[in-house]
N, CA, C and O atoms as a GROMACS GRO file, in nm:
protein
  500
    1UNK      N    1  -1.382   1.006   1.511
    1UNK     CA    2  -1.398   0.884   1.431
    1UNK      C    3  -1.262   0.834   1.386
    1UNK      O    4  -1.181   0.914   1.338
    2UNK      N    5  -1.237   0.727   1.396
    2UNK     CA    6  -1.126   0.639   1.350
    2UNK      C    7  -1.094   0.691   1.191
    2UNK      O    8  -1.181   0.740   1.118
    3UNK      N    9  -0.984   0.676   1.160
    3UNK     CA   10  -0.943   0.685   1.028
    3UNK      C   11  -0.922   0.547   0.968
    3UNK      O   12  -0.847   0.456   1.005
    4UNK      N   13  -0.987   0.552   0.890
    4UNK     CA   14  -0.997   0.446   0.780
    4UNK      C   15  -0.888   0.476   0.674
    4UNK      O   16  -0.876   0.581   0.612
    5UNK      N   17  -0.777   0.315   0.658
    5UNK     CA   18  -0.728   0.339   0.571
    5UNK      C   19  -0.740   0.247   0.443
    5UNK      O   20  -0.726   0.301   0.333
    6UNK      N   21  -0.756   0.154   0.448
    6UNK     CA   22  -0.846   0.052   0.309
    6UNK      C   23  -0.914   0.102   0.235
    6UNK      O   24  -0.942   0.221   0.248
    7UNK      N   25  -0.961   0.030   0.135
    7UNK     CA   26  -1.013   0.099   0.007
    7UNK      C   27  -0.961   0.159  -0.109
    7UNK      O   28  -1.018   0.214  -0.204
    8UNK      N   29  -0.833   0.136  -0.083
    8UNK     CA   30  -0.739   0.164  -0.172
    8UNK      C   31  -0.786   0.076  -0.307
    8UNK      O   32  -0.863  -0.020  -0.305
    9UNK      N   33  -0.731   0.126  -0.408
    9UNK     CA   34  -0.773   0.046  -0.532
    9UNK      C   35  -0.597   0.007  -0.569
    9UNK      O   36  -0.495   0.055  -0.521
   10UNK      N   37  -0.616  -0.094  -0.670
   10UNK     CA   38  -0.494  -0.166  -0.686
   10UNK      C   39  -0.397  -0.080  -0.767
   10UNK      O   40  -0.291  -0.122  -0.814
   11UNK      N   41  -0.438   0.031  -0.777
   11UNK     CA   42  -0.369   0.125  -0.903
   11UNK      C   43  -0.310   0.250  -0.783
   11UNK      O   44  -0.201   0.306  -0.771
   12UNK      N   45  -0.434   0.260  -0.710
   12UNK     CA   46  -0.377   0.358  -0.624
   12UNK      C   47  -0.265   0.301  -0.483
   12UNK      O   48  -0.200   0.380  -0.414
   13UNK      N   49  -0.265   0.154  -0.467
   13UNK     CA   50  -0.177   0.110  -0.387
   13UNK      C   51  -0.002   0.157  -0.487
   13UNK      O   52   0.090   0.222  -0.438
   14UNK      N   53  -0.006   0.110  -0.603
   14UNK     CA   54   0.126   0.141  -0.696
   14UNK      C   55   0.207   0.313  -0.639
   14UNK      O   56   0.320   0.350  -0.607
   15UNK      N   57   0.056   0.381  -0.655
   15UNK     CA   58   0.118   0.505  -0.654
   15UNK      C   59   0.189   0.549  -0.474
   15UNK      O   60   0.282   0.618  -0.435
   16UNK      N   61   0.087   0.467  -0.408
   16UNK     CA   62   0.112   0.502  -0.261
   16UNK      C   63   0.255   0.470  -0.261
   16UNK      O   64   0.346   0.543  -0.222
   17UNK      N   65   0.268   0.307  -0.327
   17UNK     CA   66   0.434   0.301  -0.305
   17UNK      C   67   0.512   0.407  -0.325
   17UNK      O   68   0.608   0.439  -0.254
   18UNK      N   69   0.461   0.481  -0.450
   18UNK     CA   70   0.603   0.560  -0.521
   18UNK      C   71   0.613   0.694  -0.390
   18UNK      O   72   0.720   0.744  -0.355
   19UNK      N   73   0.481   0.731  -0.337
   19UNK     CA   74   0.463   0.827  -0.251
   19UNK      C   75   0.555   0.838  -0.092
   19UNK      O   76   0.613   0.935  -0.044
   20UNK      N   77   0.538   0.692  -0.033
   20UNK     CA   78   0.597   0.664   0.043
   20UNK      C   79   0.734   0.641   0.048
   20UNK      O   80   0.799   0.633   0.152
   21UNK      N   81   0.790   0.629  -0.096
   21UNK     CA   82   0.934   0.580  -0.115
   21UNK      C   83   1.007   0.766  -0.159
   21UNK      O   84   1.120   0.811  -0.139
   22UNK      N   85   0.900   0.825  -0.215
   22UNK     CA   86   0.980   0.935  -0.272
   22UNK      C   87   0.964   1.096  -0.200
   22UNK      O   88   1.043   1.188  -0.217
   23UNK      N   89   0.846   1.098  -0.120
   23UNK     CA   90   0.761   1.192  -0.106
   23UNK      C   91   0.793   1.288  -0.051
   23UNK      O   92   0.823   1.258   0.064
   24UNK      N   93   0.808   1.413  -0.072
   24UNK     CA   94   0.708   1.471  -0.130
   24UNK      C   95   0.762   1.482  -0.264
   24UNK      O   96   0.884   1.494  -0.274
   25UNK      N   97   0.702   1.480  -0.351
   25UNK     CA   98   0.680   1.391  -0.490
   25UNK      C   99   0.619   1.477  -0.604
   25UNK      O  100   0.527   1.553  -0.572
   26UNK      N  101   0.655   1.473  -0.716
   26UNK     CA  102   0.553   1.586  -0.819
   26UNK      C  103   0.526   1.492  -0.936
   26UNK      O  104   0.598   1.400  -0.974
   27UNK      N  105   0.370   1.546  -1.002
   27UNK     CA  106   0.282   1.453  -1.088
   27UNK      C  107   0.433   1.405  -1.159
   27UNK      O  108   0.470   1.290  -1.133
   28UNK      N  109   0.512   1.482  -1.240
   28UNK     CA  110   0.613   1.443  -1.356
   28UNK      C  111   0.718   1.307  -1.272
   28UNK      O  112   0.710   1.212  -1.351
   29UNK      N  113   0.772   1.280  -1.198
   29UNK     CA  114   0.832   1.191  -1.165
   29UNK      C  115   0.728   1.057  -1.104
   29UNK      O  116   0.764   0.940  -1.097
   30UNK      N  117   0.598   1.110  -1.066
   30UNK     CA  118   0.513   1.007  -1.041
   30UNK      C  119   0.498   0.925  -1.175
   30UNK      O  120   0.519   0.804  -1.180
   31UNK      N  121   0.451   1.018  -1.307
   31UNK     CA  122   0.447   0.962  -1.371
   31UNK      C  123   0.541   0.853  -1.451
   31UNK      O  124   0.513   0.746  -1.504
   32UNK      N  125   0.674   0.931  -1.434
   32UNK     CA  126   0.785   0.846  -1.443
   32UNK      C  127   0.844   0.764  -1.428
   32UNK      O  128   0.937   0.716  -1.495
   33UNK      N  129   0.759   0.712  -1.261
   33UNK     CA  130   0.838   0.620  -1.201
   33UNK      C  131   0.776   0.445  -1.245
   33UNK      O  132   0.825   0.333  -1.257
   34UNK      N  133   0.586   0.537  -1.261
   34UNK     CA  134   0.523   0.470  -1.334
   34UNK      C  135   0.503   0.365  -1.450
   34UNK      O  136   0.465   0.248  -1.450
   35UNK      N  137   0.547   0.462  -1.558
   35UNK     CA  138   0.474   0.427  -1.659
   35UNK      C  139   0.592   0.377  -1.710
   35UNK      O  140   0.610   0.446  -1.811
   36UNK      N  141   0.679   0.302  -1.703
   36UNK     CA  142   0.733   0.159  -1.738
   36UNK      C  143   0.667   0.037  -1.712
   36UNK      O  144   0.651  -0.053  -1.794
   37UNK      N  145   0.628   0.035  -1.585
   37UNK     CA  146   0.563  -0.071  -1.528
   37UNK      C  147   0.402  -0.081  -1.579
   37UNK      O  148   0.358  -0.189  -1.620
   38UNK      N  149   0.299   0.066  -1.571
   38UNK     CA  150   0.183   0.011  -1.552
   38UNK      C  151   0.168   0.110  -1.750
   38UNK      O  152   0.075   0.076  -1.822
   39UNK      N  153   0.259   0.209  -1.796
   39UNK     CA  154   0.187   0.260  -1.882
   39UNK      C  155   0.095   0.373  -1.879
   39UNK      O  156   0.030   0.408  -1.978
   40UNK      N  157   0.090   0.432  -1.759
   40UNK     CA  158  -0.071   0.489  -1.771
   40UNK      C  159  -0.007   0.624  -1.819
   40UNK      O  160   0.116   0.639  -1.816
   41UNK      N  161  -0.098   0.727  -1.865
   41UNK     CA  162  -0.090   0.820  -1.943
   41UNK      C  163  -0.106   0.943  -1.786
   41UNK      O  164  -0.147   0.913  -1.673
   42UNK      N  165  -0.066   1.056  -1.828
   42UNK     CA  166  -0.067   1.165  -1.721
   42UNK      C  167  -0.225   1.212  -1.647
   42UNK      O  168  -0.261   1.242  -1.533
   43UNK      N  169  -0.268   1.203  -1.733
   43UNK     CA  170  -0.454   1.228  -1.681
   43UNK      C  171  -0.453   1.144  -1.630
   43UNK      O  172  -0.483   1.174  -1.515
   44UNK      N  173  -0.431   1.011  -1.639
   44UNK     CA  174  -0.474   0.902  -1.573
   44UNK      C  175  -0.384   0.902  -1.414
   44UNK      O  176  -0.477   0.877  -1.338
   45UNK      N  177  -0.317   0.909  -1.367
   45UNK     CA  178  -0.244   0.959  -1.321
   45UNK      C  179  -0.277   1.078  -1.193
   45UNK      O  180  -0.234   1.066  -1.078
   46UNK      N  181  -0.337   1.158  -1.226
   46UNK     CA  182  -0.376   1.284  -1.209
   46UNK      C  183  -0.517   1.213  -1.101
   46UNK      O  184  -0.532   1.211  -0.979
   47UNK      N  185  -0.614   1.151  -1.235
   47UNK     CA  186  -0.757   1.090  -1.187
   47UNK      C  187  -0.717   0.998  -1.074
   47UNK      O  188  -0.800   0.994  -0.983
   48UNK      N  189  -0.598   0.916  -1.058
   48UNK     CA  190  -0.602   0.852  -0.922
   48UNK      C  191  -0.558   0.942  -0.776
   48UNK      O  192  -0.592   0.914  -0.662
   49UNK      N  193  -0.462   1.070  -0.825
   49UNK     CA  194  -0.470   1.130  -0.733
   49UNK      C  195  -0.591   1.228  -0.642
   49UNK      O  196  -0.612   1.269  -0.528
   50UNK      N  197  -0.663   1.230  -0.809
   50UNK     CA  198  -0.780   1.304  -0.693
   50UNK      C  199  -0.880   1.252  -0.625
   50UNK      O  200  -0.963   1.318  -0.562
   51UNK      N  201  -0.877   1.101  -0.636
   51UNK     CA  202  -0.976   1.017  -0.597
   51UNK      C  203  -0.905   1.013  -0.454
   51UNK      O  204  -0.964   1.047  -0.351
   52UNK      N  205  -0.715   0.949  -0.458
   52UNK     CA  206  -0.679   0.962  -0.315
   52UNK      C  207  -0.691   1.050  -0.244
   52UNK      O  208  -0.708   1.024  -0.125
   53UNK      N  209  -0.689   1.163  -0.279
   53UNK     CA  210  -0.722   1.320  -0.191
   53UNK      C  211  -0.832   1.310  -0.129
   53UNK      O  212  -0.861   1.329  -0.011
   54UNK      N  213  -0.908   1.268  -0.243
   54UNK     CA  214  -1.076   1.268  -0.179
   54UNK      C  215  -1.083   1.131  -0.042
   54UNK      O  216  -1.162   1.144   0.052
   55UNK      N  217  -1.010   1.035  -0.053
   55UNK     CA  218  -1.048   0.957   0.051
   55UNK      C  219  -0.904   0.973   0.176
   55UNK      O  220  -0.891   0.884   0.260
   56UNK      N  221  -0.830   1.063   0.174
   56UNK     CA  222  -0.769   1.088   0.247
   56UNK      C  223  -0.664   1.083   0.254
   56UNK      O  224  -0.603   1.130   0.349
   57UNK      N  225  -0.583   0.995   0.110
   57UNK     CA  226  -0.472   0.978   0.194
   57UNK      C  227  -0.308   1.024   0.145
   57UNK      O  228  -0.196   0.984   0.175
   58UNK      N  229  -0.364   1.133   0.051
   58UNK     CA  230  -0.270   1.204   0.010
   58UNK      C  231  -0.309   1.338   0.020
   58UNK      O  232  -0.429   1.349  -0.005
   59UNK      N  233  -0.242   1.465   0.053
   59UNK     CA  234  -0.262   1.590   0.038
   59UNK      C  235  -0.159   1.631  -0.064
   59UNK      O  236  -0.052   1.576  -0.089
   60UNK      N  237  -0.208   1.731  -0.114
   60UNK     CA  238  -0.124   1.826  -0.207
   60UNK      C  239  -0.041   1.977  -0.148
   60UNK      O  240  -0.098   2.067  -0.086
   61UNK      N  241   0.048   1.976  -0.172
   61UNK     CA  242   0.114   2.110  -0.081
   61UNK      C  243   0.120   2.197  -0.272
   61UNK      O  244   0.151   2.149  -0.381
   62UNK      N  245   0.088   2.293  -0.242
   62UNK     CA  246   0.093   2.391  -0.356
   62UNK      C  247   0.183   2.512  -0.368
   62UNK      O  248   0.192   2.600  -0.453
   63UNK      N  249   0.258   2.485  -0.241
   63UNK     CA  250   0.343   2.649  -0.230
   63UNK      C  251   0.413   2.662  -0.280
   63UNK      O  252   0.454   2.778  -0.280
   64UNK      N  253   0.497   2.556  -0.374
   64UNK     CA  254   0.599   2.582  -0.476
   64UNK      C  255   0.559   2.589  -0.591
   64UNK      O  256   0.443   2.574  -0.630
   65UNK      N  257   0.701   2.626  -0.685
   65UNK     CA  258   0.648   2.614  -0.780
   65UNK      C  259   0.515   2.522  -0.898
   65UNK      O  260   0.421   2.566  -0.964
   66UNK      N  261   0.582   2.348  -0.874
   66UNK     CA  262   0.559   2.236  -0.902
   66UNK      C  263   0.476   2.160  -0.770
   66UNK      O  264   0.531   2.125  -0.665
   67UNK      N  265   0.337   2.145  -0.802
   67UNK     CA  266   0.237   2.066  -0.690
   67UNK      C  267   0.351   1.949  -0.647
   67UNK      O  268   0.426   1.912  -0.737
   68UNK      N  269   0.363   1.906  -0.554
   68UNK     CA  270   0.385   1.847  -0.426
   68UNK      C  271   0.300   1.733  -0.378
   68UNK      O  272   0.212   1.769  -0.300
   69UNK      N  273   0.305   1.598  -0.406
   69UNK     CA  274   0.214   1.490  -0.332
   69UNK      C  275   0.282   1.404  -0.188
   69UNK      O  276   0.382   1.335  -0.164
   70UNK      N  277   0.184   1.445  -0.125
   70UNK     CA  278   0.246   1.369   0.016
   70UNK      C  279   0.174   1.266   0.078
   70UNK      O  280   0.055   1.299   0.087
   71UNK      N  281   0.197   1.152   0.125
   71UNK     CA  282   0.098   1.090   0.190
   71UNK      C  283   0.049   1.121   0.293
   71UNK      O  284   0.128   1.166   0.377
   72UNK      N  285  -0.068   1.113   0.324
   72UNK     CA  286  -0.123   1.126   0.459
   72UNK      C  287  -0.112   1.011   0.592
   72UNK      O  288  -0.084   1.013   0.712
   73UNK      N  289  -0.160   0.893   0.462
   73UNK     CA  290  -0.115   0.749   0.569
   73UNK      C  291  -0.014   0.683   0.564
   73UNK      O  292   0.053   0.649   0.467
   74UNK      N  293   0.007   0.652   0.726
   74UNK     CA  294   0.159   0.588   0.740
   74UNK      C  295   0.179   0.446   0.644
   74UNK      O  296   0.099   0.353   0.645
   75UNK      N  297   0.247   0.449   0.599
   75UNK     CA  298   0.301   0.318   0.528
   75UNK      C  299   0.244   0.214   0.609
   75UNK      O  300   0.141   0.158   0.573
   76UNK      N  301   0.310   0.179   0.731
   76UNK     CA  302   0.283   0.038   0.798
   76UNK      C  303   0.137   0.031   0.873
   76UNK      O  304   0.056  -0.061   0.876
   77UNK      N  305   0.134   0.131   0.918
   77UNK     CA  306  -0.060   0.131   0.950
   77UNK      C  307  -0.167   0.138   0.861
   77UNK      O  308  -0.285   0.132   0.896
   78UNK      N  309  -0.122   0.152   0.733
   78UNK     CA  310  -0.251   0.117   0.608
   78UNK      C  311  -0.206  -0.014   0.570
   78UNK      O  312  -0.305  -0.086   0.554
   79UNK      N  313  -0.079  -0.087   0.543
   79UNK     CA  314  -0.101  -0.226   0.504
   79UNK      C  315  -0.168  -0.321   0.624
   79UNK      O  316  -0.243  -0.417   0.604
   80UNK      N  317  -0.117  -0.262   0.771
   80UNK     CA  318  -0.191  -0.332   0.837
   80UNK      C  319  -0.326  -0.363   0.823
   80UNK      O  320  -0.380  -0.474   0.814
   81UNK      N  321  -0.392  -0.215   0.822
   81UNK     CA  322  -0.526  -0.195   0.789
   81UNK      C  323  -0.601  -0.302   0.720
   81UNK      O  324  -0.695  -0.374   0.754
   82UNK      N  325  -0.521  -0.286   0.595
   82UNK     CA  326  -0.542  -0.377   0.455
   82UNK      C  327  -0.545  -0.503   0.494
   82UNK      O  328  -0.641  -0.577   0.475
   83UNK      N  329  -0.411  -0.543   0.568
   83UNK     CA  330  -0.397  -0.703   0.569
   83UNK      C  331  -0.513  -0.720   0.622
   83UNK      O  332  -0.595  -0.783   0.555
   84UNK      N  333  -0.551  -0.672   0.754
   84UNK     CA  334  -0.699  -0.726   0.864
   84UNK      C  335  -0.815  -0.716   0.797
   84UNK      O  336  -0.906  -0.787   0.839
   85UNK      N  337  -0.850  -0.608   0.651
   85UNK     CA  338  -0.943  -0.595   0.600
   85UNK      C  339  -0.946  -0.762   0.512
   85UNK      O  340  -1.046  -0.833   0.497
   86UNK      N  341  -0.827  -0.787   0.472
   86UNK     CA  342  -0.819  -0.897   0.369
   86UNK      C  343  -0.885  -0.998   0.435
   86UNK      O  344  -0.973  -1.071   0.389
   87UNK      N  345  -0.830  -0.999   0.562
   87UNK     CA  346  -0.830  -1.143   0.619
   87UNK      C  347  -0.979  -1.152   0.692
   87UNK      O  348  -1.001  -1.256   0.754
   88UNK      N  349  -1.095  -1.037   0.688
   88UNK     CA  350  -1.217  -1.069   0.766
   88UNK      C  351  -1.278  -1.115   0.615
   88UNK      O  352  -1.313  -1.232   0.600
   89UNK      N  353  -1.288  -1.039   0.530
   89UNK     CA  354  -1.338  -1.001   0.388
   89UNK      C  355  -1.344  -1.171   0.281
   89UNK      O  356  -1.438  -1.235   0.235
   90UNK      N  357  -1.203  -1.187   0.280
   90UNK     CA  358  -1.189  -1.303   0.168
   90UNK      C  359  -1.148  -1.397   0.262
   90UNK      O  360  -1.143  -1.502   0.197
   91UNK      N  361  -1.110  -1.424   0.395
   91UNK     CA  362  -1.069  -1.536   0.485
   91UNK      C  363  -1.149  -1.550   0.589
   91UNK      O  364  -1.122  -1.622   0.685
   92UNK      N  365  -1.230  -1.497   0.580
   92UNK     CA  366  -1.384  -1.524   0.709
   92UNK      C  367  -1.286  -1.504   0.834
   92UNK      O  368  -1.299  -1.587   0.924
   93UNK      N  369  -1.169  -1.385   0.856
   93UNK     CA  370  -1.101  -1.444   1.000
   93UNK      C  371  -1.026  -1.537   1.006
   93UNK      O  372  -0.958  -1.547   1.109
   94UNK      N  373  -1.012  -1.627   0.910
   94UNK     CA  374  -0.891  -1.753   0.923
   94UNK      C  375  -0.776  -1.714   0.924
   94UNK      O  376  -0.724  -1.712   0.812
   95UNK      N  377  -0.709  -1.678   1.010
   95UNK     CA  378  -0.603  -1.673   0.952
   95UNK      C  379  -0.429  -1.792   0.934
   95UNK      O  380  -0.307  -1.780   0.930
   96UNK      N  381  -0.512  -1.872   0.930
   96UNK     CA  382  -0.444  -2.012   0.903
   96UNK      C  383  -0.461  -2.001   0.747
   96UNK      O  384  -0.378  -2.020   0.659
   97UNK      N  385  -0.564  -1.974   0.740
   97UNK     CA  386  -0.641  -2.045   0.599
   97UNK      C  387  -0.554  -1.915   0.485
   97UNK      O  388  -0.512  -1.940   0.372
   98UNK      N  389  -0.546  -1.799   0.546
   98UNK     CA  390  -0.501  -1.724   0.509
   98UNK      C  391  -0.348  -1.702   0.448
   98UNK      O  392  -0.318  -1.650   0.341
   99UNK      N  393  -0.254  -1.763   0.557
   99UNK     CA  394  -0.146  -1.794   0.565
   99UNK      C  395  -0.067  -1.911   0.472
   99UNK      O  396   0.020  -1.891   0.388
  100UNK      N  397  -0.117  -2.022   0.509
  100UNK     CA  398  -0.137  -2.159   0.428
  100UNK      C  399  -0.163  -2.111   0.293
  100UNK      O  400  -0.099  -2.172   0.208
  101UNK      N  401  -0.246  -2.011   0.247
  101UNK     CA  402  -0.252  -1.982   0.110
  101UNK      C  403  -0.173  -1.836   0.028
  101UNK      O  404  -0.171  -1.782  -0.082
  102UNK      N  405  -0.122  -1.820   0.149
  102UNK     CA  406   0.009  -1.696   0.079
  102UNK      C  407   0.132  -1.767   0.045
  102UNK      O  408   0.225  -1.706  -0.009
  103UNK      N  409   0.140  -1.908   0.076
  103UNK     CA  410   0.303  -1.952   0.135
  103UNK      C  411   0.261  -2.122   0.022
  103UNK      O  412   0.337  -2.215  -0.005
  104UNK      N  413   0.153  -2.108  -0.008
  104UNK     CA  414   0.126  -2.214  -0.084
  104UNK      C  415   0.167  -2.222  -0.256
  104UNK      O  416   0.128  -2.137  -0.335
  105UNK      N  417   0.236  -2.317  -0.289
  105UNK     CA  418   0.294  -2.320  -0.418
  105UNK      C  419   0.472  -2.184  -0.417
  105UNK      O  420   0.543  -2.141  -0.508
  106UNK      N  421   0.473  -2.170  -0.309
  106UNK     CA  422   0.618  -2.084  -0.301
  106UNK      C  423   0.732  -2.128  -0.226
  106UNK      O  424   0.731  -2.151  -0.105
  107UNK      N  425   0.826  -2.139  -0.303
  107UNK     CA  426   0.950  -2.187  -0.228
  107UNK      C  427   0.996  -2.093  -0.098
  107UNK      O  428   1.080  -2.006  -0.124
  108UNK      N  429   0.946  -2.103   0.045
  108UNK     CA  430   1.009  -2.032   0.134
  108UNK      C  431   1.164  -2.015   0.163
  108UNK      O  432   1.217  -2.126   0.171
  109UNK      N  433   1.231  -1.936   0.176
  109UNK     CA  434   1.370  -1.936   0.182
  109UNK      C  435   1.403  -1.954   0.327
  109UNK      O  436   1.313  -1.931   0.408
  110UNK      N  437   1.517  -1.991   0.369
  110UNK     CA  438   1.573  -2.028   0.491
  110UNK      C  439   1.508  -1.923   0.592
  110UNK      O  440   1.421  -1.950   0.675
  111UNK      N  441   1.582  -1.765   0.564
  111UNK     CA  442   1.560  -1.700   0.605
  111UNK      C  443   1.395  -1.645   0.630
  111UNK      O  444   1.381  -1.585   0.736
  112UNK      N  445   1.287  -1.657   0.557
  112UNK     CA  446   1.211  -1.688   0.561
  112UNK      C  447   1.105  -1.781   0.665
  112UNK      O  448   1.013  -1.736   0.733
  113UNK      N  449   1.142  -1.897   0.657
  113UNK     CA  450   1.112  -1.961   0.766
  113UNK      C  451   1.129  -1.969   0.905
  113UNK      O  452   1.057  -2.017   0.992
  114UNK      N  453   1.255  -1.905   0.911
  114UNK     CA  454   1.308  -1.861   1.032
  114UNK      C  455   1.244  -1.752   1.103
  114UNK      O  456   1.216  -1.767   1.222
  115UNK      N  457   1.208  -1.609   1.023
  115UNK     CA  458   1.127  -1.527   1.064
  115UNK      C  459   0.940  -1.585   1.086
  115UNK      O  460   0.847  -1.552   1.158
  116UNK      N  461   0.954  -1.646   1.020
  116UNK     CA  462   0.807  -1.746   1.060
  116UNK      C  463   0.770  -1.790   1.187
  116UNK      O  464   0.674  -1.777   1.263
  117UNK      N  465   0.890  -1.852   1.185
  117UNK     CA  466   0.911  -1.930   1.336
  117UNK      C  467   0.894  -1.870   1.474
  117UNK      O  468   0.830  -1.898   1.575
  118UNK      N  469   0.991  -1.762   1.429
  118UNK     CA  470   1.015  -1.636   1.527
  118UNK      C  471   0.869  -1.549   1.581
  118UNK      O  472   0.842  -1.514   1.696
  119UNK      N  473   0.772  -1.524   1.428
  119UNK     CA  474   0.626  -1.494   1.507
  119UNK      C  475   0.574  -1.582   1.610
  119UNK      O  476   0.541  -1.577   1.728
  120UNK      N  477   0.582  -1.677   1.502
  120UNK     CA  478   0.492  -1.813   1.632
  120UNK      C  479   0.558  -1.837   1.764
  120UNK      O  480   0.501  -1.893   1.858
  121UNK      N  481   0.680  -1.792   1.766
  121UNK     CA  482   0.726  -1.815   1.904
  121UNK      C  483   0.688  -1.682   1.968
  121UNK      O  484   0.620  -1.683   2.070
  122UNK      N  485   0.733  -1.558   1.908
  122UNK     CA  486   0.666  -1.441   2.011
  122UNK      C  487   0.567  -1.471   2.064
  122UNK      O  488   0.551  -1.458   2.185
  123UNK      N  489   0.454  -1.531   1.961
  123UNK     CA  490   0.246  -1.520   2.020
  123UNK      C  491   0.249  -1.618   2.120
  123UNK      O  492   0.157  -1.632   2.201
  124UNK      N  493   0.376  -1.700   2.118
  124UNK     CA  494   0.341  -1.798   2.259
  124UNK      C  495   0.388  -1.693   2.413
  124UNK      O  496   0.327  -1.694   2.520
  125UNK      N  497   0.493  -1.624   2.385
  125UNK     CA  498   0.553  -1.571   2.498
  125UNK      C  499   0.440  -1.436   2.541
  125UNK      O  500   0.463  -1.365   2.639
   0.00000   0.00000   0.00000
């Protein structure tokens, strides 16, 4: 069976970042890296990791002293995941409609547009 990586909750996407940027990783600096930004308290913390364990996408290595969080899923193959989940889910498949409304009300930068360009020209070639 395929691995599913969506379903992430918006609290547990935060932590994936810190996972993917730091990993392998222990609760005390998770929490650290945290709780400027979101605040959350160490249990709380704790409760999103065992929910990710449970859906896959972090394991715990225990052989050291200090538990160990690692991701299971690759960085760029779960946002993919995500993006395609977004775009059947809240964009019926549009993905014009989709696009047009990420880029809507935002000043695109040069560079920016340029890499834009650059997709639309790959999907022709």
């Amino acid at each position: 069976m395929e691995e599913r990586r969506t379903g992430l909750s918006e609290n547990e996407w935060y932590i994936m970042q810190v996972l993917w940027q730091k990993a392998p990783v222990g609760l005390r600096e998770i929490c650290d890296t945290l709780k400027p930004m979101k605040g959350w308290s160490r249990h709380a913390v704790i409760s999103f990791l065992k929910r990710m364990e449970a859906k896959g996408a972090v394991r715990v290595d225990e052989s050291g002293k200090v538990k160990q969080y690692i991701p299971v899923w690759n960085q760029e193959d779960t946002i993919e995941e995500e993006t395609h989940s977004v775009l059947e889910r809240v964009y019926g498949g549009n993905l014009f409609l989709m696009v047009s409304n990420a880029v809507k009300g935002k000043e695109l930068t040069e560079e920016e547009k340029q890499k834009l360009m650059g997709i639309l020209q790959n999907m022709e070639e």
